[in-house]
N, CA and C atoms as an extended XYZ file, in Angstrom:
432
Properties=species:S:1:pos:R:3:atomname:S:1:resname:S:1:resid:I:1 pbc="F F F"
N       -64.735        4.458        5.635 N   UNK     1
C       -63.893        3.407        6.163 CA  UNK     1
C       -63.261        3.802        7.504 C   UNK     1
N       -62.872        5.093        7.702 N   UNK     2
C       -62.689        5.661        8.797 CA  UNK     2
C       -63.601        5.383       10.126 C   UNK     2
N       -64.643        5.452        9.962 N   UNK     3
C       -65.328        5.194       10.449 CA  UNK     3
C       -65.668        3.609       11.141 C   UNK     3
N       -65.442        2.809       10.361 N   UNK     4
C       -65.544        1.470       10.693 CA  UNK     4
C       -64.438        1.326       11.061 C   UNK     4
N       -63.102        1.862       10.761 N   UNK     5
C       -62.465        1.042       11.518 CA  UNK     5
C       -62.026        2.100       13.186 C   UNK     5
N       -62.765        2.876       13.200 N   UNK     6
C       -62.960        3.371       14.790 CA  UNK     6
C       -63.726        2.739       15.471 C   UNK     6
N       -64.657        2.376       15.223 N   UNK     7
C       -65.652        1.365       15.434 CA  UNK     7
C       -65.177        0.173       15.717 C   UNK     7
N       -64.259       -0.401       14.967 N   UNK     8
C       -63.610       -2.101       15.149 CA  UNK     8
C       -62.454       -1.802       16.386 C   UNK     8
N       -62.154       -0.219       16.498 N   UNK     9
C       -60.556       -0.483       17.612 CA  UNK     9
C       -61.595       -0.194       18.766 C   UNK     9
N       -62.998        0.710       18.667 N   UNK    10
C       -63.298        0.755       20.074 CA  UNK    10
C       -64.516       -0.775       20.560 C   UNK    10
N       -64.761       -1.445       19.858 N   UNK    11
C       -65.164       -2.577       20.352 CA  UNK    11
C       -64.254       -3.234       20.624 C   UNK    11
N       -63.254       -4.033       20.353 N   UNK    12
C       -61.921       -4.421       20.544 CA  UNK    12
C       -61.747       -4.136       22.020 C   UNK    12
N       -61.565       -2.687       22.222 N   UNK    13
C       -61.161       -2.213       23.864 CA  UNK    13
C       -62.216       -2.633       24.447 C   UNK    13
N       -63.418       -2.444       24.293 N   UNK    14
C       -64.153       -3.068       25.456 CA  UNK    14
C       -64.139       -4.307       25.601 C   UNK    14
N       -64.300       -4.964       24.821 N   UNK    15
C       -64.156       -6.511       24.702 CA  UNK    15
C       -63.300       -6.843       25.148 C   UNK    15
N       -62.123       -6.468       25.253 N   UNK    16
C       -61.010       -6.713       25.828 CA  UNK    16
C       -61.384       -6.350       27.807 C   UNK    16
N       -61.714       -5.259       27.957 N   UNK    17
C       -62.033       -4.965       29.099 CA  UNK    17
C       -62.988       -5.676       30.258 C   UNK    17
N       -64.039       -6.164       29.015 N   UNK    18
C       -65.180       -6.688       29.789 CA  UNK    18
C       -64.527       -8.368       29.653 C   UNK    18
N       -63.707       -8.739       28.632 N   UNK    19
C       -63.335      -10.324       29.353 CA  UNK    19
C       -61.961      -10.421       30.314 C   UNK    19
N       -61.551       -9.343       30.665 N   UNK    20
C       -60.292       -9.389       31.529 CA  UNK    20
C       -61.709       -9.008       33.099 C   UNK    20
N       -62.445       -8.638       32.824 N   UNK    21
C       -63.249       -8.165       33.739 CA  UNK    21
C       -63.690      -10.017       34.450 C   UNK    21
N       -64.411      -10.253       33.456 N   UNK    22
C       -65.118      -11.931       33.481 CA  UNK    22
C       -63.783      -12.466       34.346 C   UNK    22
N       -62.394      -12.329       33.712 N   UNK    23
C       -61.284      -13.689       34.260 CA  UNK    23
C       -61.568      -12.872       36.051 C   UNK    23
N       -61.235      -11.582       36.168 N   UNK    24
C       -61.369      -10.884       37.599 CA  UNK    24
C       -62.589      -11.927       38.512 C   UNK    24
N       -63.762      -11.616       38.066 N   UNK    25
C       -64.827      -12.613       38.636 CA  UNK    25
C       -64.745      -13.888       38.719 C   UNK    25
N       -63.786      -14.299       37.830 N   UNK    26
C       -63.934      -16.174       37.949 CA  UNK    26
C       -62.853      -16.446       38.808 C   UNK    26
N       -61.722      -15.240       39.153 N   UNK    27
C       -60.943      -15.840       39.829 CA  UNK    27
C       -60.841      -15.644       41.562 C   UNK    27
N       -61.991      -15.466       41.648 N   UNK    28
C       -62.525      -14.781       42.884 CA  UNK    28
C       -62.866      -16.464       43.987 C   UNK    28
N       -63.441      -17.270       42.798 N   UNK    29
C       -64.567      -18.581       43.476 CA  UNK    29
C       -62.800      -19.609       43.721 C   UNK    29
N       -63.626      -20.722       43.471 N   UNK    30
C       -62.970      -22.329       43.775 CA  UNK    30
C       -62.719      -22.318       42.114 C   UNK    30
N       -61.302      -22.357       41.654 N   UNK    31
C       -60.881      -22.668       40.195 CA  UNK    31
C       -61.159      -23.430       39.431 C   UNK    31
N       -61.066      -24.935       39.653 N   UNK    32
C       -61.298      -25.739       39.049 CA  UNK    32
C       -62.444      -26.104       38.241 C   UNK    32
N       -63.880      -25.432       38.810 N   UNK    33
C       -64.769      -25.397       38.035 CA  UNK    33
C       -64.733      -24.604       37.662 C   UNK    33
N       -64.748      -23.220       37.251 N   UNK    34
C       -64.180      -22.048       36.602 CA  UNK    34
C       -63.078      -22.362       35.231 C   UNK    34
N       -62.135      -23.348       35.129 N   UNK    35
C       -61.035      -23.514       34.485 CA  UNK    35
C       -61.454      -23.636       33.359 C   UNK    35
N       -62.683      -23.554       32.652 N   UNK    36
C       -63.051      -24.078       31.409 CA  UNK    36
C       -63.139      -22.361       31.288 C   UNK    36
N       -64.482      -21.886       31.517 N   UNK    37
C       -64.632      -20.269       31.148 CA  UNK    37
C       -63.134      -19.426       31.416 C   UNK    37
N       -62.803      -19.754       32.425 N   UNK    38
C       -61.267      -18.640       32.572 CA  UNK    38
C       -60.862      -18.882       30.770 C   UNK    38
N       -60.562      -19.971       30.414 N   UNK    39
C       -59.766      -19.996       28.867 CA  UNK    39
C       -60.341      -19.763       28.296 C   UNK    39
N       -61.990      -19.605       27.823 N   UNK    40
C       -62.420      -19.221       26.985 CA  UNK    40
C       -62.180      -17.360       27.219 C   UNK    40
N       -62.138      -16.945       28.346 N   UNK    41
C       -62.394      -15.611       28.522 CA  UNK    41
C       -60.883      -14.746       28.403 C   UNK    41
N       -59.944      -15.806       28.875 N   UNK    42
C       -58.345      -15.664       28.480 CA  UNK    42
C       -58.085      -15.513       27.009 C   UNK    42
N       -59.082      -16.013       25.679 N   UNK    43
C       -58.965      -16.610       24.637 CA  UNK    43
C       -59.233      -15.226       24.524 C   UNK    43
N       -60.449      -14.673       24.470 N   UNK    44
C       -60.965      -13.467       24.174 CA  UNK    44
C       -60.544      -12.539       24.183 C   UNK    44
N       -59.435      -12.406       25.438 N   UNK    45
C       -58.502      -11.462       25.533 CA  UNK    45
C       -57.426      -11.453       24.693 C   UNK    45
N       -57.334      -12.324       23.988 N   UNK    46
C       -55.862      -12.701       22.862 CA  UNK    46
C       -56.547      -12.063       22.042 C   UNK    46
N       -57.376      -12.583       21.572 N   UNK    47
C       -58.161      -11.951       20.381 CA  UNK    47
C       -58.592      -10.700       20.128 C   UNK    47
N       -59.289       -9.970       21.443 N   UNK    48
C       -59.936       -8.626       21.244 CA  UNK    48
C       -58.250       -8.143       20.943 C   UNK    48
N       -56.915       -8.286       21.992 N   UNK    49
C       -55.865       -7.337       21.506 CA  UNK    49
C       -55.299       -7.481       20.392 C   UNK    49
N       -55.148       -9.074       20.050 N   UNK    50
C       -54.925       -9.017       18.731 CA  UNK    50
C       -55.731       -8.057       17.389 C   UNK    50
N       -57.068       -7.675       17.356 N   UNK    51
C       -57.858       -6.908       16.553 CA  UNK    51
C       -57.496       -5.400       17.199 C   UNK    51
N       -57.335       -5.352       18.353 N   UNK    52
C       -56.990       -3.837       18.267 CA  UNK    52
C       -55.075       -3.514       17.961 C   UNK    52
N       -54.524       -4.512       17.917 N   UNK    53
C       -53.039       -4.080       16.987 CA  UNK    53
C       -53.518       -4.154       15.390 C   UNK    53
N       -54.279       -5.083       15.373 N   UNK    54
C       -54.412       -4.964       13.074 CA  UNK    54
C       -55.033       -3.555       12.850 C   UNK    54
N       -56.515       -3.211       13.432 N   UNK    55
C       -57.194       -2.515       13.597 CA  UNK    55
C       -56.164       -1.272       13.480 C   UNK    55
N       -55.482       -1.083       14.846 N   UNK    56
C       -54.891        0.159       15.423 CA  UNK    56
C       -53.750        0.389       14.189 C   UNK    56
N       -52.732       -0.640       14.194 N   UNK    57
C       -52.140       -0.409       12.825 CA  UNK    57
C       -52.933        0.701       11.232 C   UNK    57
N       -53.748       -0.682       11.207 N   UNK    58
C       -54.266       -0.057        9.838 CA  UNK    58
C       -54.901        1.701        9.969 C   UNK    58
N       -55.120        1.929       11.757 N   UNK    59
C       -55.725        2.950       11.155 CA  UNK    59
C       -54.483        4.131       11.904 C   UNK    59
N       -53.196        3.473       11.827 N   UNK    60
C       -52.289        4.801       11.892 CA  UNK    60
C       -51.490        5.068       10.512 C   UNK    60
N       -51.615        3.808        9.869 N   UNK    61
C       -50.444        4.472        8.467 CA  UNK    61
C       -51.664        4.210        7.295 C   UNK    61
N       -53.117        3.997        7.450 N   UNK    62
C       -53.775        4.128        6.641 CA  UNK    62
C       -54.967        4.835        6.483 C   UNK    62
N       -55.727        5.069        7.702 N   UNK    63
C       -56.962        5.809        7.899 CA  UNK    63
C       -56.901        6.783        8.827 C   UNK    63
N       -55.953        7.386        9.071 N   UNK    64
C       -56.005        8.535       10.023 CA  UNK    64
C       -55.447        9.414        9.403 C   UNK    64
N       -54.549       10.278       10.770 N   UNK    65
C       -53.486       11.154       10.235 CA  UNK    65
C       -52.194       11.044        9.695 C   UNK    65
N       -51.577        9.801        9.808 N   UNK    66
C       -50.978        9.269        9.341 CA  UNK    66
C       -49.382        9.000       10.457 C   UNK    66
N       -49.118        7.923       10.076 N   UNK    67
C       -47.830        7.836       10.609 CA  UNK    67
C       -47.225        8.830       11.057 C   UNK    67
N       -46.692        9.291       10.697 N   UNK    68
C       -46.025       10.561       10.484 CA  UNK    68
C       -46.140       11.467       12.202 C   UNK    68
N       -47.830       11.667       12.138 N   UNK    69
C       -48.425       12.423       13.510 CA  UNK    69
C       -48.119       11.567       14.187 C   UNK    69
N       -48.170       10.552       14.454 N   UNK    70
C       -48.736        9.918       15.558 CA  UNK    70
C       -47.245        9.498       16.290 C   UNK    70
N       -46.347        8.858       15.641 N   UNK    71
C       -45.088        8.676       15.856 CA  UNK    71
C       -43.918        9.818       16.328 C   UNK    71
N       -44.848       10.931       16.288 N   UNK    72
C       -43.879       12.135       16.649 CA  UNK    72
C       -45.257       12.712       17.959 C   UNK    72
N       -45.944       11.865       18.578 N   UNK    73
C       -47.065       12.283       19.399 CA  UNK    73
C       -46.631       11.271       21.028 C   UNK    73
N       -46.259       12.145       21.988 N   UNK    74
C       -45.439       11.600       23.198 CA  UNK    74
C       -47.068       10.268       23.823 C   UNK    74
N       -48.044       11.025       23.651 N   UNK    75
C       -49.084       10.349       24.104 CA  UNK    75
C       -49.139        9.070       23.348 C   UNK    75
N       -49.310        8.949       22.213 N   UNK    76
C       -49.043        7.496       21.436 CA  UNK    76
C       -48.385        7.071       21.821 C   UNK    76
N       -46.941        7.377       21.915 N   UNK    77
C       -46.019        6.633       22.115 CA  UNK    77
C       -45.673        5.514       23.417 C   UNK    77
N       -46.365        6.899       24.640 N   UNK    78
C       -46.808        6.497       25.886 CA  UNK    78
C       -48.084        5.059       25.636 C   UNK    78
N       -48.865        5.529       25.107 N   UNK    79
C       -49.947        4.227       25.133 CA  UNK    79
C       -49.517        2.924       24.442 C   UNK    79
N       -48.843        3.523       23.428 N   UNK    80
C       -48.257        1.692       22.746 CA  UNK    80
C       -46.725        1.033       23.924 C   UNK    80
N       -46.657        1.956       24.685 N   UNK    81
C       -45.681        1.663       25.521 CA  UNK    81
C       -46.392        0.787       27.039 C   UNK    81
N       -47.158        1.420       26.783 N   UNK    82
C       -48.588        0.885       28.113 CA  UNK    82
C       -49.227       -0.292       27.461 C   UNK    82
N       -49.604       -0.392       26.383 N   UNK    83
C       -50.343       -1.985       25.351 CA  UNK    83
C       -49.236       -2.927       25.718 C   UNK    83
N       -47.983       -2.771       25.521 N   UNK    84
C       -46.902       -3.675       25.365 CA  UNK    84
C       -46.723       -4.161       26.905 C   UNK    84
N       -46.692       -3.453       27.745 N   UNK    85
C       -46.631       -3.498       29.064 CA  UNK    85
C       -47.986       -4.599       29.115 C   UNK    85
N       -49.012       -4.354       29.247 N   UNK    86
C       -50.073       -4.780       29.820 CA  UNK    86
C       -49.808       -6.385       28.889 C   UNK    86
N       -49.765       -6.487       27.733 N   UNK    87
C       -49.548       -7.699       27.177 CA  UNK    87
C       -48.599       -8.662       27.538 C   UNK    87
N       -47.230       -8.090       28.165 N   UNK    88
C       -46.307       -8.812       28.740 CA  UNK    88
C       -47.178       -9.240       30.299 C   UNK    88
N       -47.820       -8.295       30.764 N   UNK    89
C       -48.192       -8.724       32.066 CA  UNK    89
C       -48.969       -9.448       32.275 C   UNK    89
N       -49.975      -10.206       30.648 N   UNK    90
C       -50.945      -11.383       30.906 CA  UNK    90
C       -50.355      -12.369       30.131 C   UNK    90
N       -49.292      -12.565       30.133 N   UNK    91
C       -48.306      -13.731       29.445 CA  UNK    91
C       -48.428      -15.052       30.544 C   UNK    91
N       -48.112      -14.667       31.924 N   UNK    92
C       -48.232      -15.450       33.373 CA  UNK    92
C       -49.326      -16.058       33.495 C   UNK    92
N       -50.641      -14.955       33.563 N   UNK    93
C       -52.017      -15.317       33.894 CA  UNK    93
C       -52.190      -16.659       32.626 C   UNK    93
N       -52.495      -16.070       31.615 N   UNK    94
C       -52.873      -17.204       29.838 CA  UNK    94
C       -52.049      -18.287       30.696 C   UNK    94
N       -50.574      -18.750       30.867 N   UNK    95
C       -49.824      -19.945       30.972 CA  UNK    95
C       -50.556      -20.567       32.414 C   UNK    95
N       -50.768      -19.758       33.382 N   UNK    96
C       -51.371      -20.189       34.717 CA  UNK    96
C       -53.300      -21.088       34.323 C   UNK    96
N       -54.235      -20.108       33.485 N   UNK    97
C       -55.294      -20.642       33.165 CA  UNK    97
C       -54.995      -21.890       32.277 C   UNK    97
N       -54.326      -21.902       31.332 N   UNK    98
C       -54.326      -22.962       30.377 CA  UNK    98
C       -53.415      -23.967       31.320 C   UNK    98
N       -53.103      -23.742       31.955 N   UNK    99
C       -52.260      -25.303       33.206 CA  UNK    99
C       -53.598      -25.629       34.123 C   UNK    99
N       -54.082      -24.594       34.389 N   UNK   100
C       -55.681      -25.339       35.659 CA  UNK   100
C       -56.500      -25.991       34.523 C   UNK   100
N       -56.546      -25.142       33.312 N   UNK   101
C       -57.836      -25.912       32.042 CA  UNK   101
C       -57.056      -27.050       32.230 C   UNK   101
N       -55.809      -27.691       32.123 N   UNK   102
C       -55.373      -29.010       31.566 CA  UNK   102
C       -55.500      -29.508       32.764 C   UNK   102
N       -56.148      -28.984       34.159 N   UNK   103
C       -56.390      -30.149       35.221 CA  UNK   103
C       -55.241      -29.714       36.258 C   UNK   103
N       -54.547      -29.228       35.859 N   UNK   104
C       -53.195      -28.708       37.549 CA  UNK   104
C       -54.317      -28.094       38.302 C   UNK   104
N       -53.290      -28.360       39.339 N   UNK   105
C       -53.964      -27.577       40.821 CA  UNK   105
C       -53.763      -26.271       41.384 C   UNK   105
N       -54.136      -25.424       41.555 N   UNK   106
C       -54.557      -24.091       41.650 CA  UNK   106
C       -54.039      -23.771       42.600 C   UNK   106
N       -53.010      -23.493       43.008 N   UNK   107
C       -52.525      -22.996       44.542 CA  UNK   107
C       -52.795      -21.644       44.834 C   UNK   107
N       -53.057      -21.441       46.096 N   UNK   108
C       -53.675      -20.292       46.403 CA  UNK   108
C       -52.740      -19.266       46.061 C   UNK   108
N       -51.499      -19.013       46.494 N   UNK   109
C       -50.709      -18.137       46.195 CA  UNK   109
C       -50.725      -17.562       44.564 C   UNK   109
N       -50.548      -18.912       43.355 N   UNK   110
C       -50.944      -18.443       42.249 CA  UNK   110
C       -51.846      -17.359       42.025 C   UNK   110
N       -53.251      -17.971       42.500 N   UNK   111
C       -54.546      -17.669       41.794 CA  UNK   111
C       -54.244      -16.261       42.426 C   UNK   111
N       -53.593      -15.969       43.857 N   UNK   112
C       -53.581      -14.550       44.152 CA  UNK   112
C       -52.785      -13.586       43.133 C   UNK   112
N       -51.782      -14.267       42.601 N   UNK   113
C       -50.953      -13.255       42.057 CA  UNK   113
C       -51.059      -13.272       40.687 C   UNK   113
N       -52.230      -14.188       39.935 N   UNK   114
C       -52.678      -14.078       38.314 CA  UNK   114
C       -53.688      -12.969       38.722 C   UNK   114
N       -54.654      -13.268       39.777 N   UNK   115
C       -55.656      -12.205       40.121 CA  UNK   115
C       -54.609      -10.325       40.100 C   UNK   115
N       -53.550      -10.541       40.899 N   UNK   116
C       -53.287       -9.341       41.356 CA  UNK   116
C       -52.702       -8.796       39.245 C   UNK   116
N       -52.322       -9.360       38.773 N   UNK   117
C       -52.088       -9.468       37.435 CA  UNK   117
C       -53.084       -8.630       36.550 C   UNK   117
N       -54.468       -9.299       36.773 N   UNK   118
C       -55.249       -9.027       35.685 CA  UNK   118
C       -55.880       -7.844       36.326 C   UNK   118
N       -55.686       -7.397       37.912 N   UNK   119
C       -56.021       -6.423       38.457 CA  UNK   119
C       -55.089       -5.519       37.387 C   UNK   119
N       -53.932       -5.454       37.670 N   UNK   120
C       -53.140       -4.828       37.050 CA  UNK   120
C       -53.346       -4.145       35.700 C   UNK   120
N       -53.364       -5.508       34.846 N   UNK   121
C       -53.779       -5.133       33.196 CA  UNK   121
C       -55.038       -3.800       33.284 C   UNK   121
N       -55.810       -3.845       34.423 N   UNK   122
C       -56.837       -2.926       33.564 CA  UNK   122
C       -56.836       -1.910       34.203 C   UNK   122
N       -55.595       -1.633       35.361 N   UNK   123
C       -55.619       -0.125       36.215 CA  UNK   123
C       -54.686       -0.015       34.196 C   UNK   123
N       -53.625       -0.592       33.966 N   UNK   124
C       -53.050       -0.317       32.537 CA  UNK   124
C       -54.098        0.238       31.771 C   UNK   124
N       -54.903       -0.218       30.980 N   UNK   125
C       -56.299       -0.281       30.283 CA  UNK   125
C       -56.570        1.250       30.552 C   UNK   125
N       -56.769        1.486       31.934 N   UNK   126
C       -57.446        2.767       32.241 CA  UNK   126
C       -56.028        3.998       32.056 C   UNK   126
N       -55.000        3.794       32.229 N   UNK   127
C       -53.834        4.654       31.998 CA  UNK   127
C       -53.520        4.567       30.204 C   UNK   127
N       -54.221        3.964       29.392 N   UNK   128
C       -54.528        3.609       27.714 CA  UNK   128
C       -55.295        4.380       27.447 C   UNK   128
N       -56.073        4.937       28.133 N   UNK   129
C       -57.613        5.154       27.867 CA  UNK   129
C       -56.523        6.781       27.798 C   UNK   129
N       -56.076        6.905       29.153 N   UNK   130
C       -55.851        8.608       29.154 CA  UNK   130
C       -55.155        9.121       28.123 C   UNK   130
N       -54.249        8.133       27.761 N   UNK   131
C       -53.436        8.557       26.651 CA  UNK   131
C       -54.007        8.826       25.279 C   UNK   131
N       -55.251        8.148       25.316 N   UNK   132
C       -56.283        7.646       23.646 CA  UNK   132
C       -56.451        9.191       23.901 C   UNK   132
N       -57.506        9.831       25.326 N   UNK   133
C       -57.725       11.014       25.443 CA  UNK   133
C       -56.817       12.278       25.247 C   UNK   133
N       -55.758       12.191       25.637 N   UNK   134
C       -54.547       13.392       25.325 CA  UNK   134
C       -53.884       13.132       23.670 C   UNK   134
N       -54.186       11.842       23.203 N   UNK   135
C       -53.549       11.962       21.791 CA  UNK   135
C       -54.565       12.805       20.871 C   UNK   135
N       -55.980       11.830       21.348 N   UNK   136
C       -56.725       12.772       20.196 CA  UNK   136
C       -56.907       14.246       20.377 C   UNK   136
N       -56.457       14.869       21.596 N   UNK   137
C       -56.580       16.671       21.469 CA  UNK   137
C       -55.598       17.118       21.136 C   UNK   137
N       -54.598       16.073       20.715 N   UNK   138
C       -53.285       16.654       20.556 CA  UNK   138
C       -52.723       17.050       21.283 C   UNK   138
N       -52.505       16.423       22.592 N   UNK   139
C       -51.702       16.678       23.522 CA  UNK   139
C       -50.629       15.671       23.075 C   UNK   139
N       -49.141       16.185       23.799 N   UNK   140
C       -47.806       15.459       23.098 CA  UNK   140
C       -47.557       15.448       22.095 C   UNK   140
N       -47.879       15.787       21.374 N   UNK   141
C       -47.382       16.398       19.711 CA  UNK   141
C       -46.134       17.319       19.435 C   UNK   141
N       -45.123       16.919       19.201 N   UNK   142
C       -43.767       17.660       19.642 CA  UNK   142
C       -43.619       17.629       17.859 C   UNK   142
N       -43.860       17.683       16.709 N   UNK   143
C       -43.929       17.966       15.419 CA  UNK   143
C       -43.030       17.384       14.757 C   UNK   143
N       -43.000       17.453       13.696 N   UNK   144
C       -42.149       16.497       12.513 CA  UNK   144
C       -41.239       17.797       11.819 C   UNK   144
């Protein structure tokens, strides 16, 4: 079970990566035709993070090392501090796509600063990643 559910948190991250990637590309063109895929690809992004909090949950107080490690591990703490961050920071973008899907008009300034946004989320993503890397060698582990 361990196993699968490493498997379910690291598809999750990419999925997450590669549709914050997709919104990057769509928000590059003319919006309005784009406004349908941006929400589906905005959608995806709710979803992949939503499966990597159940996922990530279940596998800290049930399939790992347990609560216990991980909560006394500076690197965890750092990365769920970086998830929370990055999730507050596509709160703007989701409300900005789902107003162009319903037909508003796209002002340039917006689309620059949902773009500079989702730029954002995944320099985050990649500062997640380092932390995934220093937790699992046990780096930041200050003990129970």
């Amino acid at each position: 079970m361990q196993t699968l559910m490493a498997f379910l948190h690291h598809v999750a991250a990419f999925g997450l990566v590669a549709a914050l990637t997709a919104e990057l590309v769509l928000l590059r063109g003319e919006i309005a035709p784009q406004a349908r895929r941006l929400a589906v690809f905005d959608a995806a992004v709710g979803i992949c993070a939503g499966v990597l909090v159940v996922v990530g949950l279940l596998r800290v107080f049930y399939f790992e090392k347990g609560a216990a490690y991980y909560f006394h591990n500076a690197a965890f703490i750092g990365k769920i501090a970086l998830f929370v961050a990055v999730a507050a920071l596509s709160v703007y973008p989701t409300l900005k796509i789902l107003s162009w899907r319903k037909g508003a008009r796209a002002e340039e300034r917006e689309v620059r600063l949902v773009r500079r946004l989702v730029h954002t989320e995944l320099v985050g993503i990649v500062f997640i990643l380092l932390c995934a890397a220093m937790m699992a060698r046990g780096i930041g582990f200050f003990g129970a």
